[in-house]
N, CA, C and O of each residue as an XYZ file, in Angstrom:
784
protein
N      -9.685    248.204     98.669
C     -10.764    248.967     98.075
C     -11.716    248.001     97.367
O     -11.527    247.154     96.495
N     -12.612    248.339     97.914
C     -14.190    247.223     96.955
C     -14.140    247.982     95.514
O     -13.624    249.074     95.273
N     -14.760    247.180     94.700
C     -15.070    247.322     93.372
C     -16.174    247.163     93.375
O     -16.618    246.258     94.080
N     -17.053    247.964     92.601
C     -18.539    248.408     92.523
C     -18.235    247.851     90.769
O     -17.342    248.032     89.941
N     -19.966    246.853     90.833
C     -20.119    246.879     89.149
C     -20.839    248.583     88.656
O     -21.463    249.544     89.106
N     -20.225    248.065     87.474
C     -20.814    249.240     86.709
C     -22.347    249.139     86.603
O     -22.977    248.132     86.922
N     -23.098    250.716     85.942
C     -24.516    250.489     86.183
C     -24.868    249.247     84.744
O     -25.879    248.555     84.621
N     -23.777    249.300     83.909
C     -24.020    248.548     83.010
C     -24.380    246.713     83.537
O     -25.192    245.882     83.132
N     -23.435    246.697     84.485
C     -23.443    245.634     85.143
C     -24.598    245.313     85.817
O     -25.125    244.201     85.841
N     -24.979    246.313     86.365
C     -26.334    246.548     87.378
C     -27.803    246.435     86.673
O     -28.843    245.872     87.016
N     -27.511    247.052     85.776
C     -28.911    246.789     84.969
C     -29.349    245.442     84.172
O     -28.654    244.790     83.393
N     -31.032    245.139     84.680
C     -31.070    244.012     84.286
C     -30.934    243.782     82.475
O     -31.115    242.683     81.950
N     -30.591    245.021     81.712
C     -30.980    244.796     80.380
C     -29.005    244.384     79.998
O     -28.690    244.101     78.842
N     -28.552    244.400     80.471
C     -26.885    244.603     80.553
C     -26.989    243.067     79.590
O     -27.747    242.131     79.844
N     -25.776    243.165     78.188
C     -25.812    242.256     77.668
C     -25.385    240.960     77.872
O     -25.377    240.017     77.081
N     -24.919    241.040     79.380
C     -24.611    239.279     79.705
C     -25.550    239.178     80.689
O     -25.361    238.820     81.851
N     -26.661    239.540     80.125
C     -28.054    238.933     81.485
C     -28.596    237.896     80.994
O     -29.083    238.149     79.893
N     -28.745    236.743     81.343
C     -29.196    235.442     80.953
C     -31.269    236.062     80.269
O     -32.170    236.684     80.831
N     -31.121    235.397     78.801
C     -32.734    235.926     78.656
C     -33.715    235.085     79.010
O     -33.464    233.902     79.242
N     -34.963    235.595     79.097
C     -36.253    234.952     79.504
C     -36.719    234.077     78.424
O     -36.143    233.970     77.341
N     -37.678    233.519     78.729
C     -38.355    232.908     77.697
C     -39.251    233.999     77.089
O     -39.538    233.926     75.894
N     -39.679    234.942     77.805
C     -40.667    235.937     77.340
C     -39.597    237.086     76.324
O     -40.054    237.938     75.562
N     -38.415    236.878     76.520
C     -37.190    237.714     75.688
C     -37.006    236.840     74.483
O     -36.779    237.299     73.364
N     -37.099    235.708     74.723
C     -36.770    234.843     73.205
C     -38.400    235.136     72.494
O     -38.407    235.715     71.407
N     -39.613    234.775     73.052
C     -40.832    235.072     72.263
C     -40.612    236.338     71.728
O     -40.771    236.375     70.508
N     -40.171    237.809     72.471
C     -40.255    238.670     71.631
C     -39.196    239.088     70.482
O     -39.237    240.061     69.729
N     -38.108    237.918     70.592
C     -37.424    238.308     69.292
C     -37.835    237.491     68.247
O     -37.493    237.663     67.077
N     -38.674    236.468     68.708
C     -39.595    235.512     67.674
C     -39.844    236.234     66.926
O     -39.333    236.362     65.814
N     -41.151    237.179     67.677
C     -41.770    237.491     66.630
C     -40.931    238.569     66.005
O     -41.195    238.494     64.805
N     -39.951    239.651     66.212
C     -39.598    240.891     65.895
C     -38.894    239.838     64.220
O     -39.196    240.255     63.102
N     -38.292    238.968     64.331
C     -38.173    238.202     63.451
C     -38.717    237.904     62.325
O     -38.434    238.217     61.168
N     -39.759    237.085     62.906
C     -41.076    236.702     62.113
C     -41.728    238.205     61.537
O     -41.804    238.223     60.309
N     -42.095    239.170     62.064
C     -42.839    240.366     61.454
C     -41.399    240.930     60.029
O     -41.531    241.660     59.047
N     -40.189    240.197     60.550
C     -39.280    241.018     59.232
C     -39.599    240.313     58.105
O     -39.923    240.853     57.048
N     -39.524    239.146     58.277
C     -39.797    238.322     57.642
C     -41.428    238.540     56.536
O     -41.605    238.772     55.340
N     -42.063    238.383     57.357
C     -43.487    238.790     56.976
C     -43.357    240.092     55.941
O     -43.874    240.089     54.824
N     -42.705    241.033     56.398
C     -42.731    242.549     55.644
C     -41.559    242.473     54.738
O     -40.842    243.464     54.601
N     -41.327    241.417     54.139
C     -40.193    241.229     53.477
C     -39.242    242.096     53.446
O     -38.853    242.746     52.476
N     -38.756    242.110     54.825
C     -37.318    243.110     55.363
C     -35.921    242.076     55.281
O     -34.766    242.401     55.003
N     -36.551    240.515     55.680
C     -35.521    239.472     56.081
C     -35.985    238.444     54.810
O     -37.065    237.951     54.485
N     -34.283    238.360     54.130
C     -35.169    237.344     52.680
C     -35.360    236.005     54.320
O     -34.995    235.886     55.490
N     -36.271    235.217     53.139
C     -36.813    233.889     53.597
C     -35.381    232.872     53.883
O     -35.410    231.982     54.734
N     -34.421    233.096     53.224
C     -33.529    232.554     53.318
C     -32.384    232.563     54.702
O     -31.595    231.681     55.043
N     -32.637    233.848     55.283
C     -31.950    234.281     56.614
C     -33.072    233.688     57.654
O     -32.607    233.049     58.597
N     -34.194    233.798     57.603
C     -35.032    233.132     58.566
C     -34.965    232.070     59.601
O     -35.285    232.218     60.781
N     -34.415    230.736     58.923
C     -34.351    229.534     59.666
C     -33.325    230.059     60.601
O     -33.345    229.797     61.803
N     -32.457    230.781     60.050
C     -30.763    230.737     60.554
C     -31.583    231.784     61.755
O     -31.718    231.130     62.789
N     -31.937    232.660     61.845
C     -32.032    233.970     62.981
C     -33.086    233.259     64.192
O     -33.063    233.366     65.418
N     -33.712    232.740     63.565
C     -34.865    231.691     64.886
C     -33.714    230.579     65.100
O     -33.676    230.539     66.329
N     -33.129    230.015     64.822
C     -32.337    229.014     65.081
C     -31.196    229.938     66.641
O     -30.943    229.567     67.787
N     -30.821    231.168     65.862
C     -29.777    231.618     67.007
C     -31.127    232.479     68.046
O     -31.000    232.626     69.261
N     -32.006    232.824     67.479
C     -32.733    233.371     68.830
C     -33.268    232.207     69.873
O     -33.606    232.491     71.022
N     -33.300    231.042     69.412
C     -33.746    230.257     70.321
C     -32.387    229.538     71.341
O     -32.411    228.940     72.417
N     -31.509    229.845     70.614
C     -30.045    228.877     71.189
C     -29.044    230.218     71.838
O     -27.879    230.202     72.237
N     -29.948    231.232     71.754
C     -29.190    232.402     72.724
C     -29.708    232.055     74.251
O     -30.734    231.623     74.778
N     -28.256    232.545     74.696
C     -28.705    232.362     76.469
C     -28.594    233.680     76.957
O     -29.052    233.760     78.096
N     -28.025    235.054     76.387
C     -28.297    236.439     77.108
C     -28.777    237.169     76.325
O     -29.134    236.853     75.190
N     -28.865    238.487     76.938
C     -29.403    239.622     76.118
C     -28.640    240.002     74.713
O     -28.993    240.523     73.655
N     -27.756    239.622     75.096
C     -26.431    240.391     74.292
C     -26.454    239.485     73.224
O     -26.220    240.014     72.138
N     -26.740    237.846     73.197
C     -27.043    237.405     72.039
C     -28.390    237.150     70.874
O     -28.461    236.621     69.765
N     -29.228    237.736     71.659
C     -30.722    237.913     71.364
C     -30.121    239.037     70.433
O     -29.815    238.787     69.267
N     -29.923    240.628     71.151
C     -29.513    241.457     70.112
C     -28.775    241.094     69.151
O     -29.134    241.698     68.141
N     -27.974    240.455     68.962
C     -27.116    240.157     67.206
C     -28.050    239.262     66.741
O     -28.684    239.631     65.752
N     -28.328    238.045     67.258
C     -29.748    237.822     66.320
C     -30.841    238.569     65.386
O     -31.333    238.229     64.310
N     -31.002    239.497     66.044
C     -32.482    240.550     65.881
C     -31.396    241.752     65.231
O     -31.967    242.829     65.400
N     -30.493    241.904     64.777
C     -29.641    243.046     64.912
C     -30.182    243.850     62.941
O     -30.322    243.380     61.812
N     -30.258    244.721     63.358
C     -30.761    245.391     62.157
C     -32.146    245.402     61.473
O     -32.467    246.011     60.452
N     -32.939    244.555     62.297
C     -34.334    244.513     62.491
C     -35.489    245.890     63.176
O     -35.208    246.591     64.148
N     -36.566    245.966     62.487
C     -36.923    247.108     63.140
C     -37.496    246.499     64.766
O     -37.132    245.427     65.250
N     -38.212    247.225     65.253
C     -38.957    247.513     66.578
C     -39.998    246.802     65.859
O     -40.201    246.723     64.647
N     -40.664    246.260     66.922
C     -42.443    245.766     66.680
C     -42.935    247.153     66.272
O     -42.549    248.263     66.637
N     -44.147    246.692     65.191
C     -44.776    247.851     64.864
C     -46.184    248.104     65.935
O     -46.339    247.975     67.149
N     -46.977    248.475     64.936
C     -48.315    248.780     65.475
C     -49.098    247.429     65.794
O     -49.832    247.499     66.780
N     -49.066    246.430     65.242
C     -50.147    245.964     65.213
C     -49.352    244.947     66.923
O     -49.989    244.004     67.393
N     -48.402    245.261     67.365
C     -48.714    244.636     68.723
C     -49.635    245.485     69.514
O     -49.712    244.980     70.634
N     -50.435    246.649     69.425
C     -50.682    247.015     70.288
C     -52.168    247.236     69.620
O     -52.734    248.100     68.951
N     -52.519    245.746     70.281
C     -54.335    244.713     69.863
C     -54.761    245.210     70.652
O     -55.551    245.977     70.101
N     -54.852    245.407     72.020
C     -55.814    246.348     72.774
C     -55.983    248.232     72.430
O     -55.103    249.082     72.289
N     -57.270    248.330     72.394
C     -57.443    249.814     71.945
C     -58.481    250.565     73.114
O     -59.433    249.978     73.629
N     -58.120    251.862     73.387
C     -59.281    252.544     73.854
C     -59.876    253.184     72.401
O     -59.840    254.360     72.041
N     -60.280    252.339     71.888
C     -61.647    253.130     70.579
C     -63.163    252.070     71.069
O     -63.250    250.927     71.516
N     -64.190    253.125     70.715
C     -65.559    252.383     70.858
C     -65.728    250.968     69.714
O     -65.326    251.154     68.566
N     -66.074    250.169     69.926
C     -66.175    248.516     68.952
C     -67.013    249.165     67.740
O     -67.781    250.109     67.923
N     -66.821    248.645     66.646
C     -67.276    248.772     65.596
C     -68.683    248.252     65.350
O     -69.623    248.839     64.813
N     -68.623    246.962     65.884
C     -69.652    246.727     66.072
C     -70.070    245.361     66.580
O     -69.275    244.421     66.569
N     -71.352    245.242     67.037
C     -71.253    244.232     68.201
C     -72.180    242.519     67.672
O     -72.099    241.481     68.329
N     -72.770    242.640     66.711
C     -73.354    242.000     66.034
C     -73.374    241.559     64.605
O     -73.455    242.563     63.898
N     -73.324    240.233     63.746
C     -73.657    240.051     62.824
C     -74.399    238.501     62.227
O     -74.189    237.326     62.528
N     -75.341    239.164     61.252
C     -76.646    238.104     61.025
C     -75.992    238.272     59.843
O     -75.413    239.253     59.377
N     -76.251    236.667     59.237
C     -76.244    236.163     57.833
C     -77.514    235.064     57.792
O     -77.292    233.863     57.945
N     -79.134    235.697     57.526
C     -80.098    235.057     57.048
C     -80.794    234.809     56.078
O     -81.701    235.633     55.968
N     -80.790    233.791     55.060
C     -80.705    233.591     53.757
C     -79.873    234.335     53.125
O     -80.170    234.735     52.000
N     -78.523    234.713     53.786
C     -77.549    235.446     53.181
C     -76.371    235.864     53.786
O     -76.486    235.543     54.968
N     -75.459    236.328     53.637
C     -73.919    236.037     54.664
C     -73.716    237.805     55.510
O     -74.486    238.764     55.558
N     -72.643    237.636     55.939
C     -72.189    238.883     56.215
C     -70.575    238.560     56.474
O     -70.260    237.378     56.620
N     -69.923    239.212     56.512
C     -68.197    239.547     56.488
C     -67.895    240.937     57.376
O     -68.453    242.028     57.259
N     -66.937    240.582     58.208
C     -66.237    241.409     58.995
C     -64.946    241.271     58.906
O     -64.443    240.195     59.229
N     -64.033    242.497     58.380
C     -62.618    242.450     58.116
C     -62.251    243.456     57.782
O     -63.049    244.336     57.456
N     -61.018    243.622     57.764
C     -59.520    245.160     57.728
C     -59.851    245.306     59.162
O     -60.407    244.422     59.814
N     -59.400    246.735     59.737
C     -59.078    247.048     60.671
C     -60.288    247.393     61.695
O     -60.595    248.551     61.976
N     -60.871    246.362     62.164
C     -61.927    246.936     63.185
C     -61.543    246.711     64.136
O     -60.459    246.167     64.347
N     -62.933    247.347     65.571
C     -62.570    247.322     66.788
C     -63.594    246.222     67.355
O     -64.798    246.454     67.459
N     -62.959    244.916     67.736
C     -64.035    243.888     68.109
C     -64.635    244.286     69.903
O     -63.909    244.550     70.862
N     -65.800    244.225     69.888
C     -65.584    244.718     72.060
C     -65.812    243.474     72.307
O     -65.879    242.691     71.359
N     -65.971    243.048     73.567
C     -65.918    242.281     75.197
C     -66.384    241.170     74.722
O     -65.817    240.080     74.779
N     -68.038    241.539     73.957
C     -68.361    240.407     73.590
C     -69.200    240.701     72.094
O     -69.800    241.743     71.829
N     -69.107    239.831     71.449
C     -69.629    239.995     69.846
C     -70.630    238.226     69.856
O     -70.396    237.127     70.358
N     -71.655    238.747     69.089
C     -72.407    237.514     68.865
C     -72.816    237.615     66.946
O     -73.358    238.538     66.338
N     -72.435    236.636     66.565
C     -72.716    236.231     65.426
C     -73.497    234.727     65.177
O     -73.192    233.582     65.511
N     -74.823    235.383     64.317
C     -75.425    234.308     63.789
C     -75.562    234.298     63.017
O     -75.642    235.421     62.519
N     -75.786    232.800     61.814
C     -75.997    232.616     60.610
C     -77.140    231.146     60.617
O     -77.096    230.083     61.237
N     -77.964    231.624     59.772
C     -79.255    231.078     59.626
C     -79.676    230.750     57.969
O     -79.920    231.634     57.148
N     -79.695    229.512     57.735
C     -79.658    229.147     56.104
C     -78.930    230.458     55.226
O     -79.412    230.924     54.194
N     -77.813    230.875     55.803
C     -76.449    231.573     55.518
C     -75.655    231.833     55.779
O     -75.628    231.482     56.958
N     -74.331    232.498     55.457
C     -72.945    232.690     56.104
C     -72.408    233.699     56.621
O     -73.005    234.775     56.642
N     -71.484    233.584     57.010
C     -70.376    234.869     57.314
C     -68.940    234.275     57.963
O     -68.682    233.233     58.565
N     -68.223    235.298     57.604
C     -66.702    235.343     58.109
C     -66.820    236.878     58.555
O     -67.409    237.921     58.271
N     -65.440    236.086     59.844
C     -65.222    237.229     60.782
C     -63.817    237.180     60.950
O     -63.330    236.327     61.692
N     -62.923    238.209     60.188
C     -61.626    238.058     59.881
C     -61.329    238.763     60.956
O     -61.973    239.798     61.133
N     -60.028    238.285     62.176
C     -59.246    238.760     63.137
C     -57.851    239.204     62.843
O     -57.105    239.675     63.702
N     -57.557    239.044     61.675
C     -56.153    239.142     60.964
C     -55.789    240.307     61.509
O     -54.815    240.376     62.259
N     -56.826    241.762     61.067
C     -55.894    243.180     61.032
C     -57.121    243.855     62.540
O     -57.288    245.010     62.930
N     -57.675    242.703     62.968
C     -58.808    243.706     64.111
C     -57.730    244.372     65.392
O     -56.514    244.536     65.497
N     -58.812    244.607     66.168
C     -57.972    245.501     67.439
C     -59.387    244.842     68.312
O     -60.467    244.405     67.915
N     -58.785    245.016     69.670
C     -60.133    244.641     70.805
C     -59.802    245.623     71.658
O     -58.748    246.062     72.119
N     -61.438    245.972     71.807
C     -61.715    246.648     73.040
C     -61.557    246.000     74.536
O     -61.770    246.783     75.462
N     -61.249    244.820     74.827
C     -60.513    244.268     75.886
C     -59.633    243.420     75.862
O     -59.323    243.065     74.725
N     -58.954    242.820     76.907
C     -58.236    241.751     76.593
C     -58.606    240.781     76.548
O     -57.942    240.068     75.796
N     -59.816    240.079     77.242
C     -60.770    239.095     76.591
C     -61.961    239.205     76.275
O     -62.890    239.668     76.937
N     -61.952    238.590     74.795
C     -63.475    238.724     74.161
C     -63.848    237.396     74.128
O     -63.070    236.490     74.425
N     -65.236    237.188     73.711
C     -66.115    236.174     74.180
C     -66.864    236.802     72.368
O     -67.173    237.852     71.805
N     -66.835    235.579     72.157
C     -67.531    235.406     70.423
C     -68.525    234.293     70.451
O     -68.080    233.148     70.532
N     -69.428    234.425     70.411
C     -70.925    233.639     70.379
C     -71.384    233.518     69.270
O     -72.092    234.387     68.760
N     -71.063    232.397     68.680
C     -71.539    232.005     67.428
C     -72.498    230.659     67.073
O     -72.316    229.496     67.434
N     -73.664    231.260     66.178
C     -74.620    230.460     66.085
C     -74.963    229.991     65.039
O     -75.870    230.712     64.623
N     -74.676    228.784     63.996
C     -75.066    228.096     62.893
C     -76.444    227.608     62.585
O     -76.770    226.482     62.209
N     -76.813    228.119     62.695
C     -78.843    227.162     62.214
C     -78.671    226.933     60.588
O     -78.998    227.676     59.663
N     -78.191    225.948     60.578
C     -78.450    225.051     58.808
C     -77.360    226.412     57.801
O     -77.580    226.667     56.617
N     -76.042    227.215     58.793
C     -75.577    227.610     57.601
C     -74.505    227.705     58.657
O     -74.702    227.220     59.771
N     -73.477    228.259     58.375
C     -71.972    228.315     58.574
C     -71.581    229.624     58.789
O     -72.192    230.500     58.177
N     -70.655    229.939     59.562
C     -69.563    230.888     59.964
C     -68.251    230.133     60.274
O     -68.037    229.145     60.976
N     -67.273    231.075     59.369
C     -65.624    230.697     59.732
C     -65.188    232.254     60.136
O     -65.589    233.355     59.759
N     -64.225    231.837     61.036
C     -63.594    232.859     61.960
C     -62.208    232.783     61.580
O     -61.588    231.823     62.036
N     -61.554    233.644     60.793
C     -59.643    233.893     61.366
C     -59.234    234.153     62.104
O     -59.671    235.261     62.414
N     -58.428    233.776     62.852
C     -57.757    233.755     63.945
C     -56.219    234.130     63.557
O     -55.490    233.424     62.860
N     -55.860    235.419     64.162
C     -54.268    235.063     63.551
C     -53.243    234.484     65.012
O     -53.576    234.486     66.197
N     -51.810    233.980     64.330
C     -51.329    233.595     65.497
C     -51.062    233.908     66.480
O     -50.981    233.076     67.384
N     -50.809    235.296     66.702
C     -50.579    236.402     67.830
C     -51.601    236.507     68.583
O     -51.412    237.378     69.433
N     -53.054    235.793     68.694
C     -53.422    236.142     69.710
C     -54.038    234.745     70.423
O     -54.240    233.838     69.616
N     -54.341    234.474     71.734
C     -54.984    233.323     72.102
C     -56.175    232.829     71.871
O     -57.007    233.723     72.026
N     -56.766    231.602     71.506
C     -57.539    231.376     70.718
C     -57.918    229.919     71.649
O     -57.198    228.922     71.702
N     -59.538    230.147     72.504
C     -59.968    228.846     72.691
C     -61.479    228.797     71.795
O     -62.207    229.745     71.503
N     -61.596    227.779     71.579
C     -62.945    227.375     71.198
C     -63.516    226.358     71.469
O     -62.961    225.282     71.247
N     -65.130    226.437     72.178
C     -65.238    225.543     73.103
C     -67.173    225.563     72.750
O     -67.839    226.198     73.567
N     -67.960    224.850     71.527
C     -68.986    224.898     71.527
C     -69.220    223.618     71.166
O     -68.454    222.673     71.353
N     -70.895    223.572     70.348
C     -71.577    222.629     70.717
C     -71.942    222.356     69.196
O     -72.595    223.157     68.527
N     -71.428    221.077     68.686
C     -71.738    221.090     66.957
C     -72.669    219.713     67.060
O     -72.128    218.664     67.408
N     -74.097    219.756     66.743
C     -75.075    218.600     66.971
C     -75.941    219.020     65.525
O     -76.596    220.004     65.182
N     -75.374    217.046     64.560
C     -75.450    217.317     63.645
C     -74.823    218.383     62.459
O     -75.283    218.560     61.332
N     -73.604    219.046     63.088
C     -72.965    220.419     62.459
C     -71.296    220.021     63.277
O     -70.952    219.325     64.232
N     -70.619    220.869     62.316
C     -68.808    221.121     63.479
C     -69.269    222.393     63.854
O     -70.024    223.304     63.514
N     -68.072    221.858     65.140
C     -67.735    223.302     66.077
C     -66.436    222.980     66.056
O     -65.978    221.970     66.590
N     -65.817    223.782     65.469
C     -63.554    222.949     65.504
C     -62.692    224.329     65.595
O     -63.171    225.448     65.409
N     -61.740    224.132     65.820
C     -60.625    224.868     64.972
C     -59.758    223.941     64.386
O     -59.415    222.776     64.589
N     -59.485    224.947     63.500
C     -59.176    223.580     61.972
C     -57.426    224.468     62.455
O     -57.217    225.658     62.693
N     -56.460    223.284     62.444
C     -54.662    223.326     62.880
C     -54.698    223.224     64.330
O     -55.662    223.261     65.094
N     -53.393    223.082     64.569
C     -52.976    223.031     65.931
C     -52.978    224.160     67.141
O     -52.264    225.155     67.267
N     -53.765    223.781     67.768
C     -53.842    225.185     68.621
C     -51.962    225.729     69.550
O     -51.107    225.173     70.239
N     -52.208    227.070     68.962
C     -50.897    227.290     69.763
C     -51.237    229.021     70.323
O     -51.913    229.970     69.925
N     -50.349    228.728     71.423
C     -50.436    230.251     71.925
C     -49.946    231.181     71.931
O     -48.736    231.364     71.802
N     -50.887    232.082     72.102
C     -50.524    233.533     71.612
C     -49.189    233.917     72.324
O     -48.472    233.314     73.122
N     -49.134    234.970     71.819
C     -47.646    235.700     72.514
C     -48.042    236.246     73.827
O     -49.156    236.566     74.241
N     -46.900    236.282     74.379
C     -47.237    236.655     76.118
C     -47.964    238.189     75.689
O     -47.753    238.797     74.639
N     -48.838    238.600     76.772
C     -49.739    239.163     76.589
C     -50.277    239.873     75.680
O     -50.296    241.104     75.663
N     -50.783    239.080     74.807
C     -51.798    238.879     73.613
C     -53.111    238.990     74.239
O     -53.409    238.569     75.357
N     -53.764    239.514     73.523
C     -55.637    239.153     74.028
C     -56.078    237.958     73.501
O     -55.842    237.414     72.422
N     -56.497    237.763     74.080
C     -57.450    236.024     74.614
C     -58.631    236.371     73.819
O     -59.098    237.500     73.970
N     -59.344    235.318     72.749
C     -60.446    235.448     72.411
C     -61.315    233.634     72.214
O     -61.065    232.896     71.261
N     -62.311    233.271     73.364
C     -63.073    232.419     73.640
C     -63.967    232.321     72.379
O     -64.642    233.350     72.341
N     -64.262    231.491     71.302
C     -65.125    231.330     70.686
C     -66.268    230.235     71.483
O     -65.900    229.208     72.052
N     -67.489    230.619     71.404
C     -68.227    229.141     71.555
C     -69.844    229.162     71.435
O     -70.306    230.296     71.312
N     -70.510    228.406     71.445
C     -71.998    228.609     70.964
C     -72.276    227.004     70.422
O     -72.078    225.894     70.915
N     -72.803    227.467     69.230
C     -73.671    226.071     68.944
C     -73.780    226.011     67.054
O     -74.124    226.785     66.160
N     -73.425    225.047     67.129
C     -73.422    224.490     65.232
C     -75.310    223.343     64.782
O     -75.152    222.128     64.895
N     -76.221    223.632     64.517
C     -76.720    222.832     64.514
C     -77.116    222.531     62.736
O     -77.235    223.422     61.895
N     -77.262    221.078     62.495
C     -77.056    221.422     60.896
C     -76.438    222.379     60.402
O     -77.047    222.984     59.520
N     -74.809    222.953     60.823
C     -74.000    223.753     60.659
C     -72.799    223.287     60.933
O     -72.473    222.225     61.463
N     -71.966    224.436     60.405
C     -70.804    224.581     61.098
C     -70.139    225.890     61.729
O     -70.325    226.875     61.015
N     -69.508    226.108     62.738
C     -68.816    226.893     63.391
C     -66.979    226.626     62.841
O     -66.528    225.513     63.115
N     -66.354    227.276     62.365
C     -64.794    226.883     62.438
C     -64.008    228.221     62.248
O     -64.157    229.134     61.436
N     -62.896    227.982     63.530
C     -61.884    228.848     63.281
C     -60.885    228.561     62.629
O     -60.692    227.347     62.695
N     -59.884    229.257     61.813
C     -59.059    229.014     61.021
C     -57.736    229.641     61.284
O     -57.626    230.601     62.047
N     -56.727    229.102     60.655
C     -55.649    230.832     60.383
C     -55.963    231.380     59.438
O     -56.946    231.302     58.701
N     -54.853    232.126     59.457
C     -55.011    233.268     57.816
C     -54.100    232.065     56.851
O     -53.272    231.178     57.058
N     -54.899    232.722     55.591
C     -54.143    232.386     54.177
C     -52.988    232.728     54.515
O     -52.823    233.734     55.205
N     -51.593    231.690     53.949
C     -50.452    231.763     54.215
C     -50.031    232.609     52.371
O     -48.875    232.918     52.083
């Protein structure tokens, strides 16, 4: 008589299924967000990324992550809501974008002998890639960037920066992509992280 595995066996979520790399990123972060929401003291931290990265199945990912909630809301950065809004001027004076908005496809910001920040910390996008056009004439814009999402920046700083200030790293598997680029002249353009 043959022996049939069980469906437990059969299914790819079955706890001796060797995990992905895309299974260790998401207990990263389920980690990292406890952490963040002070669910996990700081002190359990090193130790739970240490075993989520040195797990080889499902079954040890879960005791890692074990008593941790679910990802909340804010993984879910793509929105069907209309963009908040698609433009901002800071001329002889700044402007600020931040809390919970809806950035769309493409946003252009200029600043002209003035500033602005454009905080990405708590936004949402109307696609999965946006395109941010930013323009310095003799004044500055800084951009937050948080780590969860992909982040290139690719402009033109003459006489001015165009940077992102830290090490670029990438977003979580499917994260939205957001292209900064344009032109710094007697300016600066810079993306940042968030205040730690």
């Amino acid at each position: 008589m043959t022996e049939h595995p069980s469906p437990a066996e059969q299914s790819p979520s079955a706890p001796d299924t060797l995990a992905s790399e895309e299974d260790r990123e998401r207990a990263v972060e389920r980690v990292r967000a406890a952490a963040a929401d002070g669910r996990l003291p700081l002190g359990e931290l090193d130790d739970r990324l240490g075993r989520v990265h040195s797990a080889r199945t499902l079954g040890e990912l879960a005791v890692a992550t074990r008593g941790l909630p679910e990802p909340g809301p804010r993984d879910c950065l793509v929105v069907d809501r209309p963009p908040t809004s698609r433009f901002a001027l800071g001329m002889f004076g700044g402007f600020h974008r931040d809390g919970e908005w809806v950035v769309p496809s493409r946003f252009t910001a200029w600043s002209m002998w003035g500033g602005g920040r454009l905080d990405l910390t708590e936004a949402r996008f109307a696609a999965q890639e946006t395109v941010i056009r930013a323009v310095a004439l003799w004044g500055g814009t800084g951009i937050v960037v948080p780590d969860d999402i992909d982040v290139e920046v690719r402009g033109l700083g003459l006489f001015g920066v165009f940077r992102r200030r830290g090490a670029r790293k990438p977003g979580r598997p499917g994260a939205p992509r957001v292209v900064i680029k344009g032109l710094a002249l007697f300016g600066a353009v810079v993306a940042k992280p968030p205040r730690k």
